[in-house]
DRENDREN-848810 format. One record per residue (C-alpha): residue in one letter; chain; x, y, z negated. Coordinates in Angstrom, 3 decimals, decimal comma. Last residue first. Layout:
N
<tortor 'a' 'A' <X Y Z>>
...
This chain:
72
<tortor 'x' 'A' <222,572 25,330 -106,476>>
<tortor 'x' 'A' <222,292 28,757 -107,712>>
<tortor 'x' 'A' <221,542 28,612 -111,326>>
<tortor 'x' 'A' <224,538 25,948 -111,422>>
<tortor 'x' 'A' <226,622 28,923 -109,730>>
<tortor 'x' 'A' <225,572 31,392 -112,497>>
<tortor 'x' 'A' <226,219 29,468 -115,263>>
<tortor 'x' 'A' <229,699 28,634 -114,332>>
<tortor 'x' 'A' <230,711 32,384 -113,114>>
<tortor 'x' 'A' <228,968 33,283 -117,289>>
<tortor 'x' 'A' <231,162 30,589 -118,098>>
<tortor 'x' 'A' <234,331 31,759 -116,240>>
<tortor 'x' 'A' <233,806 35,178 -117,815>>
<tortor 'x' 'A' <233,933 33,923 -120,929>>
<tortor 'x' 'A' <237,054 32,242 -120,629>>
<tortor 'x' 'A' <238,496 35,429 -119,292>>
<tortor 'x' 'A' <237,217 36,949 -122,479>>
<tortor 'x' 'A' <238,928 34,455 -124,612>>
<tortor 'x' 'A' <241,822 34,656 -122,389>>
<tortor 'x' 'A' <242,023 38,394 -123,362>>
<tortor 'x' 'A' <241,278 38,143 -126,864>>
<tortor 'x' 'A' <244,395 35,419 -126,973>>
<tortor 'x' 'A' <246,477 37,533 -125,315>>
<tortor 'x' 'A' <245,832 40,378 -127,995>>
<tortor 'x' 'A' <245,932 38,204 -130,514>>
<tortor 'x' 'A' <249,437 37,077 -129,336>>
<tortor 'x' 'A' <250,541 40,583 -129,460>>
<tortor 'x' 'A' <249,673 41,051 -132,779>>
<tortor 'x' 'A' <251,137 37,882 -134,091>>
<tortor 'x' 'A' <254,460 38,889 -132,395>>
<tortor 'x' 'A' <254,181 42,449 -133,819>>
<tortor 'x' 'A' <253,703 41,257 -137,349>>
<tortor 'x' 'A' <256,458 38,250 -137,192>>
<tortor 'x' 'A' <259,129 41,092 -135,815>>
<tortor 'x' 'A' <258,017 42,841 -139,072>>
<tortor 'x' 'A' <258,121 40,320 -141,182>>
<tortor 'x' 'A' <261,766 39,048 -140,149>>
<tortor 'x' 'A' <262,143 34,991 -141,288>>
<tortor 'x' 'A' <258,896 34,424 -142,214>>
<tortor 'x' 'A' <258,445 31,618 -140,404>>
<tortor 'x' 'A' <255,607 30,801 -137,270>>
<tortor 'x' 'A' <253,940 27,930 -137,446>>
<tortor 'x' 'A' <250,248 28,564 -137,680>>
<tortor 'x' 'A' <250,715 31,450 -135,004>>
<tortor 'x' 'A' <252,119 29,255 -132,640>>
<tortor 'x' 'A' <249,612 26,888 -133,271>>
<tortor 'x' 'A' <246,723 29,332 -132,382>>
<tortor 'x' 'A' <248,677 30,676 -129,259>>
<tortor 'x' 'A' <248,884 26,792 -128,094>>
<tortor 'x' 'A' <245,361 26,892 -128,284>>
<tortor 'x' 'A' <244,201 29,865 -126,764>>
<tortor 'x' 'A' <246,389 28,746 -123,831>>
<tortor 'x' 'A' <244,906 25,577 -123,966>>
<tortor 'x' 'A' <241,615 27,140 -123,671>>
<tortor 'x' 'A' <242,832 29,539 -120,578>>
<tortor 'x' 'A' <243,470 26,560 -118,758>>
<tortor 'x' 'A' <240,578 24,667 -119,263>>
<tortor 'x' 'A' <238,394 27,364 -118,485>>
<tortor 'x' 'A' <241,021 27,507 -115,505>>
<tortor 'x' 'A' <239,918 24,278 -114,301>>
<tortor 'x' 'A' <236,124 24,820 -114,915>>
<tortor 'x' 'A' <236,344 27,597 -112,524>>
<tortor 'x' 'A' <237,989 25,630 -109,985>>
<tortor 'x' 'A' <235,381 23,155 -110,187>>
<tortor 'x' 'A' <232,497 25,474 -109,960>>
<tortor 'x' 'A' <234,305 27,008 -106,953>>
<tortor 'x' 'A' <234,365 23,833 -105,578>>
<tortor 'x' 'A' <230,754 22,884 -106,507>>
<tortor 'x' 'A' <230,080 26,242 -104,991>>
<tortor 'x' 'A' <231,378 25,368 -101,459>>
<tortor 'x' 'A' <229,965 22,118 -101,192>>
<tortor 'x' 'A' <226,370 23,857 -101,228>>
């Protein structure tokens, strides 16, 4: 049983991880200037695409979070 309260851990950790990252891509977004529109457009729509990604990796670490409390 030690085993999946590590991997639970670990999980949790990069939950964390991949929230911050979510974060800081929010803020980013929030302050970014309107200095060349275009460059701003691509920028914001490559950070949603990150942050979509590390939403569903966030997801994913739930789900793995769920599952290993169902098995212990």
């Amino acid at each position: 049983m030690p085993h999946y309260e590590q991997v639970r851990h670990a999980m949790s950790a990069r939950k964390h991880g991949l929230e911050s990252i979510v974060d800081g891509i929010k803020n980013r977004k929030n302050g970014m200037q309107d200095e060349n529109h275009e460059v701003e457009e691509k920028m914001i729509h490559k950070l949603n695409q990150i942050e979509a990604e590390a939403k569903d990796m966030i997801s994913h670490c739930e789900q793995t979070e769920s599952a290993l409390r169902r098995e212990i």
